[in-house]
Backbone bond lengths (Angstrom), bond angles and torsions (degrees), N, CA, C in turn:
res aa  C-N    CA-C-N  psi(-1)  N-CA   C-N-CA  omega(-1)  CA-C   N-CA-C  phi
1 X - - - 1.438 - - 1.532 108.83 -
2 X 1.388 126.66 131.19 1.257 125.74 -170.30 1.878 91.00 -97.94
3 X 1.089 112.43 154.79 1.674 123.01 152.12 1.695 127.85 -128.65
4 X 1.164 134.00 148.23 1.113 122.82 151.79 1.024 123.00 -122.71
5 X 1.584 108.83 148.06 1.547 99.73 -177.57 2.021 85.56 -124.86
6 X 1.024 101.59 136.02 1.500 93.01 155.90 1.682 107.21 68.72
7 X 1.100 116.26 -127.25 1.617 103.51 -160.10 1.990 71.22 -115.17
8 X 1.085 149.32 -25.65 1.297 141.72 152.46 1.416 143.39 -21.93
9 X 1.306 104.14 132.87 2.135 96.67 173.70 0.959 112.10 -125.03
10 X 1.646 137.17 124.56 1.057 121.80 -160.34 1.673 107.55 -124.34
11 X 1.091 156.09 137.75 1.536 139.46 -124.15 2.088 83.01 -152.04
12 X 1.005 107.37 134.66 1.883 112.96 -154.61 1.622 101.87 -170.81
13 X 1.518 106.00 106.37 0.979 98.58 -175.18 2.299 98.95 -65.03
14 X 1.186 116.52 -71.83 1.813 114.90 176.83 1.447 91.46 -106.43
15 X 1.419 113.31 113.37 1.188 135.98 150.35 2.076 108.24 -20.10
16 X 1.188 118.84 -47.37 1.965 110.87 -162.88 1.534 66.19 -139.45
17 X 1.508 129.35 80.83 1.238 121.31 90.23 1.130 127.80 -96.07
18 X 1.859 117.27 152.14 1.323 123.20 178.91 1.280 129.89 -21.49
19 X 1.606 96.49 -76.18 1.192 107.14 176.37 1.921 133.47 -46.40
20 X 1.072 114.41 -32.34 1.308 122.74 -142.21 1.481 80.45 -164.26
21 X 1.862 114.82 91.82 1.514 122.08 -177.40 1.228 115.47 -135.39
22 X 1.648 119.92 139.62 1.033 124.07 -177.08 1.877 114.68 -130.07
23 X 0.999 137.90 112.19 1.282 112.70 -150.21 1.761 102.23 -126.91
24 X 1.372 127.79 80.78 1.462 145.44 169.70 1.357 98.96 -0.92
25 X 1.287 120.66 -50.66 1.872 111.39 -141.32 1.601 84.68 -92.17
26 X 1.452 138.28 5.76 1.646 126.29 166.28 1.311 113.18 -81.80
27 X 1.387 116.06 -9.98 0.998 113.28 -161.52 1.360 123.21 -70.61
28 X 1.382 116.78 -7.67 1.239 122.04 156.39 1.469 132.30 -83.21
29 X 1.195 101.55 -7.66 1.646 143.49 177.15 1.783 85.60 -58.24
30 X 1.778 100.05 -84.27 1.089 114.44 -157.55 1.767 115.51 -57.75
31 X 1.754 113.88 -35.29 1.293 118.30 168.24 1.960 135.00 -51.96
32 X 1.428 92.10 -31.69 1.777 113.60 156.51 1.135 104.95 -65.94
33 X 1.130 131.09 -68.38 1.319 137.87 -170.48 1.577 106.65 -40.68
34 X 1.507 117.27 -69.20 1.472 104.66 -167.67 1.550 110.49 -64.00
35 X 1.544 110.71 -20.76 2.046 110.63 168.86 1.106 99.31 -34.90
36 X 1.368 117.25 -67.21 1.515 123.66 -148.13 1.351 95.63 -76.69
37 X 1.041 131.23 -24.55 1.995 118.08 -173.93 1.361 94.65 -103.38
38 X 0.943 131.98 8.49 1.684 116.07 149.52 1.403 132.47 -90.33
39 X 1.285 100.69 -17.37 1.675 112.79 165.26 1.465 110.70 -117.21
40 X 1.262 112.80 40.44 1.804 122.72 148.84 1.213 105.66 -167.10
41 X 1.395 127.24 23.27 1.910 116.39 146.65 1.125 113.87 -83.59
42 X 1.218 117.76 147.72 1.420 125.36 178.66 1.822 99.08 -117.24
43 X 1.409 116.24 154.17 1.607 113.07 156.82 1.582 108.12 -43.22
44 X 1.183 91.10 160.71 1.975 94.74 -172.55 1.339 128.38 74.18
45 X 1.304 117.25 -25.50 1.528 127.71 171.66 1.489 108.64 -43.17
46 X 1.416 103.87 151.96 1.451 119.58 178.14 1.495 106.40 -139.34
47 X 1.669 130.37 125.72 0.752 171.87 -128.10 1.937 120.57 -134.79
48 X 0.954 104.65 77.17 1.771 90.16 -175.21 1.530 112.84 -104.24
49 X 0.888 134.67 114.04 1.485 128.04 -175.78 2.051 103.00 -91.95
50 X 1.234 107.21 102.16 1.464 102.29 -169.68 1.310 121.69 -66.53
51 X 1.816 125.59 -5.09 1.505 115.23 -154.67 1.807 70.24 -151.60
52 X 1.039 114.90 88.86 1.776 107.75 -169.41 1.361 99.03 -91.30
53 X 1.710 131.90 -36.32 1.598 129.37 -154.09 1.365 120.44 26.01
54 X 1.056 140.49 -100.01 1.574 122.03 -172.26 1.359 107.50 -114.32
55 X 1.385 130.13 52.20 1.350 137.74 178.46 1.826 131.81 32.37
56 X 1.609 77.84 36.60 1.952 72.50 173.35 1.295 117.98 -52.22
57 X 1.355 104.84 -56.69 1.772 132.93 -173.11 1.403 98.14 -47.64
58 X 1.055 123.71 -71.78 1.843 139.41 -148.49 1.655 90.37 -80.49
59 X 1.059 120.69 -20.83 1.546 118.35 -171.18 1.444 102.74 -74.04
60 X 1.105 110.93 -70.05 1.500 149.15 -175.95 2.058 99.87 -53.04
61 X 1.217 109.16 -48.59 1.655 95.90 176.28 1.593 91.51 -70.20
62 X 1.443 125.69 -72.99 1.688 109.33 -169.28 1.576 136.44 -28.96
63 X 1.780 78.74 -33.10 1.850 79.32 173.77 1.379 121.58 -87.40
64 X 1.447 95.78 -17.59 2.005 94.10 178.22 1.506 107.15 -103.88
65 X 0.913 111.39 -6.69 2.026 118.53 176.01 1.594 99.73 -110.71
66 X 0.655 127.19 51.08 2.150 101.51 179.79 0.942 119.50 -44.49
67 X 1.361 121.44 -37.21 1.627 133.83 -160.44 1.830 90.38 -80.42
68 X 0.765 151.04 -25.68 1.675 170.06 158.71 2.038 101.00 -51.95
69 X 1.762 103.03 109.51 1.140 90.31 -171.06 1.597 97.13 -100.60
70 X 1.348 126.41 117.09 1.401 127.35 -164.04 2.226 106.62 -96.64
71 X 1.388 112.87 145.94 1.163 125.10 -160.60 1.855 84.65 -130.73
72 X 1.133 119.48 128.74 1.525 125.55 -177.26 1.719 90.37 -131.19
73 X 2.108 107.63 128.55 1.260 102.37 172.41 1.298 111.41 -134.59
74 X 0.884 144.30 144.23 1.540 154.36 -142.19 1.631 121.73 -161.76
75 X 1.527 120.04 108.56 1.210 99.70 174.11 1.855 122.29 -90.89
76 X 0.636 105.59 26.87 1.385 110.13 -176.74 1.972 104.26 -102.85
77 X 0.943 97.49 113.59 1.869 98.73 170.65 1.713 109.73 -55.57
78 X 1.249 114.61 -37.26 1.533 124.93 -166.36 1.824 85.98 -63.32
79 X 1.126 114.58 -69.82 1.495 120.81 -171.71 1.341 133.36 -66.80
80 X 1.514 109.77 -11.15 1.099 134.84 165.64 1.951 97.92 -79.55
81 X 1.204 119.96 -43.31 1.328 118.79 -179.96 1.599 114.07 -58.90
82 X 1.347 105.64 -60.46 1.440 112.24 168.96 1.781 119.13 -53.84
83 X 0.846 108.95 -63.84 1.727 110.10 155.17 1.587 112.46 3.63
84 X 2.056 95.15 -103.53 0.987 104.01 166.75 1.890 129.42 -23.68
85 X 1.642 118.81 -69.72 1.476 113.96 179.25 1.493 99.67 -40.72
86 X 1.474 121.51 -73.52 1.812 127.74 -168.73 1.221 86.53 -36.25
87 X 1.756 155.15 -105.23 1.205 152.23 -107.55 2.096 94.26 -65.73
88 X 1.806 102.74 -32.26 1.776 95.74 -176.22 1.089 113.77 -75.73
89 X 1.681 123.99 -28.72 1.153 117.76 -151.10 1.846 94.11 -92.56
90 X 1.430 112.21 -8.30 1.737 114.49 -177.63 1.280 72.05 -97.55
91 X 1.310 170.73 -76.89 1.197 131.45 -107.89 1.552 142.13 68.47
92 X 1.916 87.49 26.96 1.338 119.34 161.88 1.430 149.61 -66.71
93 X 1.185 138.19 131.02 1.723 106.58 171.06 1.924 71.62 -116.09
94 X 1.900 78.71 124.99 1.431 99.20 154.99 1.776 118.86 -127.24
95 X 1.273 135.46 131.31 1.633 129.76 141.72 1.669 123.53 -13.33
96 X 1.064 138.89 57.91 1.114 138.73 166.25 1.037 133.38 -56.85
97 X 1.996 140.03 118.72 1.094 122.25 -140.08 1.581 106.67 -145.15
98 X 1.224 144.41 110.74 1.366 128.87 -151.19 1.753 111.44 -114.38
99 X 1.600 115.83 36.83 1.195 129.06 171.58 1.367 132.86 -90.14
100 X 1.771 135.37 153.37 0.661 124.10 134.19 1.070 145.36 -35.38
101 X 1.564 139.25 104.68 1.339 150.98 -155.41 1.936 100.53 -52.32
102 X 1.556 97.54 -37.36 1.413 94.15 -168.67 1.713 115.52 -81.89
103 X 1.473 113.36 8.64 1.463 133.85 -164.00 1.498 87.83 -145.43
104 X 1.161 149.17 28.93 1.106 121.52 158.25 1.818 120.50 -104.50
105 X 0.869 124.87 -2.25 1.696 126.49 143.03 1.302 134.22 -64.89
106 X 1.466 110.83 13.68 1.556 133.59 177.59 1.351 94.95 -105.54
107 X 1.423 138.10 -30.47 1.292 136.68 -166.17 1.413 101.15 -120.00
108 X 1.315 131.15 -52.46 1.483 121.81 169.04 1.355 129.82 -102.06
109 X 1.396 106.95 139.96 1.693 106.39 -168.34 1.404 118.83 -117.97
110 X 1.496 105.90 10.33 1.668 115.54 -179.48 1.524 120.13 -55.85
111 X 1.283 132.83 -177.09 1.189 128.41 147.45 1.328 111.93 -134.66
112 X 1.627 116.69 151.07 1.313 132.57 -159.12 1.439 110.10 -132.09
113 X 1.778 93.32 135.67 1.338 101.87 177.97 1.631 119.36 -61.52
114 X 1.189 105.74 -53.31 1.216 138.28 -174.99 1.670 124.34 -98.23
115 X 1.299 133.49 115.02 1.148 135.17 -167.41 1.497 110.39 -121.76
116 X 1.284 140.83 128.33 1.818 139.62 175.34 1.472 84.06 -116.23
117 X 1.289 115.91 132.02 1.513 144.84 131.61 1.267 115.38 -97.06
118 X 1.302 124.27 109.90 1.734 129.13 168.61 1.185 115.70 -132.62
119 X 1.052 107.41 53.58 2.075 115.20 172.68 1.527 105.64 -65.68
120 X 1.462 91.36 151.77 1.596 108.61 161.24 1.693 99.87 -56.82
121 X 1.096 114.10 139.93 2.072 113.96 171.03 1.756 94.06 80.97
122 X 1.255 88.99 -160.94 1.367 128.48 -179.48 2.097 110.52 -50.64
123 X 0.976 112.50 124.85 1.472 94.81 -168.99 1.876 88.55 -106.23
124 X 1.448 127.50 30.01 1.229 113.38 -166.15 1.630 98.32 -109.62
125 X 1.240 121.70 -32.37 1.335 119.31 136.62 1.880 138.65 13.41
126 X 0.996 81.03 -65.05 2.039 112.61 170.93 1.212 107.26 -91.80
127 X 1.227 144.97 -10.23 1.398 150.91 -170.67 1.843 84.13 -59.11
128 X 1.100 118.52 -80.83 1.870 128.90 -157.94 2.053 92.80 -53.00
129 X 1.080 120.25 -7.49 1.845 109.06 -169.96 1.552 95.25 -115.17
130 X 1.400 141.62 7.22 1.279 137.64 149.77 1.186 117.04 -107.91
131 X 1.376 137.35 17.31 1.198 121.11 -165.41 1.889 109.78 -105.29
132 X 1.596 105.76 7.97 1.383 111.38 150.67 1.598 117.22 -105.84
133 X 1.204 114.23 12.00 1.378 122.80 148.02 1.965 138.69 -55.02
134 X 1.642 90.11 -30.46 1.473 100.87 -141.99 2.168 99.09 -92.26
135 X 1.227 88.01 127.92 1.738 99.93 -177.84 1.743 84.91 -69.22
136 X 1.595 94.59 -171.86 1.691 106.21 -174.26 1.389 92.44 -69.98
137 X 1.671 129.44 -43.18 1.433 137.93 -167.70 1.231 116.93 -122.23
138 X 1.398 120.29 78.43 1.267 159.94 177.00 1.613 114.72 -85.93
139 X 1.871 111.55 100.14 1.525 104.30 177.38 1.780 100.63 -101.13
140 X 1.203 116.32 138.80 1.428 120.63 -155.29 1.887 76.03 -133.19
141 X 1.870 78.31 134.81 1.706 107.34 -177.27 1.176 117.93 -111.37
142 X 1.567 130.51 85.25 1.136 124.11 -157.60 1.549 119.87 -100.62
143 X 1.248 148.11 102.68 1.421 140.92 -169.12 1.334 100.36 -115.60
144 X 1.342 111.67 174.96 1.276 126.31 159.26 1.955 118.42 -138.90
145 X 1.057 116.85 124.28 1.464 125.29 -168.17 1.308 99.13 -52.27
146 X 1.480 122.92 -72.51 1.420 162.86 -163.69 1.946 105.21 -67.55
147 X 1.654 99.73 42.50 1.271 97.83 -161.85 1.643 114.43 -82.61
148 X 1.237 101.46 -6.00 1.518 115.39 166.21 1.566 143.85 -46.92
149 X 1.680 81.15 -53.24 1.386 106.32 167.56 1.684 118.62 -72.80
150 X 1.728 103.16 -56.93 1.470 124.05 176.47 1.483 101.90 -54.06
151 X 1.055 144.72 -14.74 1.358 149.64 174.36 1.378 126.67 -76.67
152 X 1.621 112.30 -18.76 1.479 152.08 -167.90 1.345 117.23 47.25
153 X 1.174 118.34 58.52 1.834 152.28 165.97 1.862 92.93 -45.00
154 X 1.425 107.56 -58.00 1.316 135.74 -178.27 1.306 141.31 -138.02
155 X 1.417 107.35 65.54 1.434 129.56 -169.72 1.911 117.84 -27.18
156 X 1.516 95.35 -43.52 1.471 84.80 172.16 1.711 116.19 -86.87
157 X 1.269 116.83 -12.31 1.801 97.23 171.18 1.815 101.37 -73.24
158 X 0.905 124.34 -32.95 1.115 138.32 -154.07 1.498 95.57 -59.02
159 X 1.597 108.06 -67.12 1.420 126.34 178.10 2.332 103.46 -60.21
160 X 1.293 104.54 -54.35 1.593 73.10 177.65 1.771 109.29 -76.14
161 X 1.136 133.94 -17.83 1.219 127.48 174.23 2.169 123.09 -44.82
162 X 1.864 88.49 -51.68 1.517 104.87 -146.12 1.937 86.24 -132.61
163 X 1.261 118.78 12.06 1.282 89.24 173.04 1.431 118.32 58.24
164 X 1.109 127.22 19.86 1.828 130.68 -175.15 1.476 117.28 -147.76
């Protein structure tokens, strides 16, 4: 299934599977998002999107930031697969990264201006596995997919879900 969002194509075999996720209704999520990183990227900026799945996010800043060098990490191989095609078929050079978020400061040692957390649940979770990420001026993107629950629609999924 191809999608576009934006000047983007994004190629998915099921959009909300786990593995390999793409989820339409952020997409306004993601359109704020690049507002705000266009009036505080600078050339040289670095960009890590920690939970990338099939690179809407990381796609979509490279193509509207160029000067923005973006790092997309994903533990899923399925989404890491899709990734990769999306970054050829935009005509990207993106950082592609196939780690556990909670092990990925064992393999990368950069620091980033800019940080996206967009987990399913609670994205506060990951807070303790970026925090050797962070330059002196670090804008950190925090969402949550699962904003239904996190919203407290239903206090007890919420609590066995997220512990909160």
């Amino acid at each position: 299934m191809e999608i576009v969002e934006e000047n983007v194509k994004i190629l998915i075999e099921n959009p909300l599977e786990k593995e390999a996720f793409y989820n339409p209704a952020m997409k306004i999520v993601r359109n704020l998002n690049i507002e705000i990183y266009k009036n505080f990227a600078k050339e040289g900026y670095k960009f890590l999107d920690l939970l990338a799945s099939v690179g809407a996010n990381s796609i979509r800043i490279k193509k509207d930031l160029p000067f923005i060098e973006v790092y997309a990490n994903d533990v899923s191989k399925k989404a890491i697969e899709f990734l990769k095609n999306n970054a050829k078929l935009n005509e990207v050079q993106i950082n592609i990264l196939n780690y556990n978020a909670k092990n990925l400061d064992c393999y990368l040692k950069e620091k980033f201006e800019i940080i996206d957390i967009d987990p399913f649940g609670s994205p506060l979770k990951f807070f303790p596995y970026i925090l050797n990420f962070l330059s002196k001026k670090t804008l950190l993107s925090l969402t949550a997919t699962d904003i239904a629950t996190l919203g407290g629609r239903n206090s007890e999924t919420c609590l066995m879900r997220y512990g909160i």
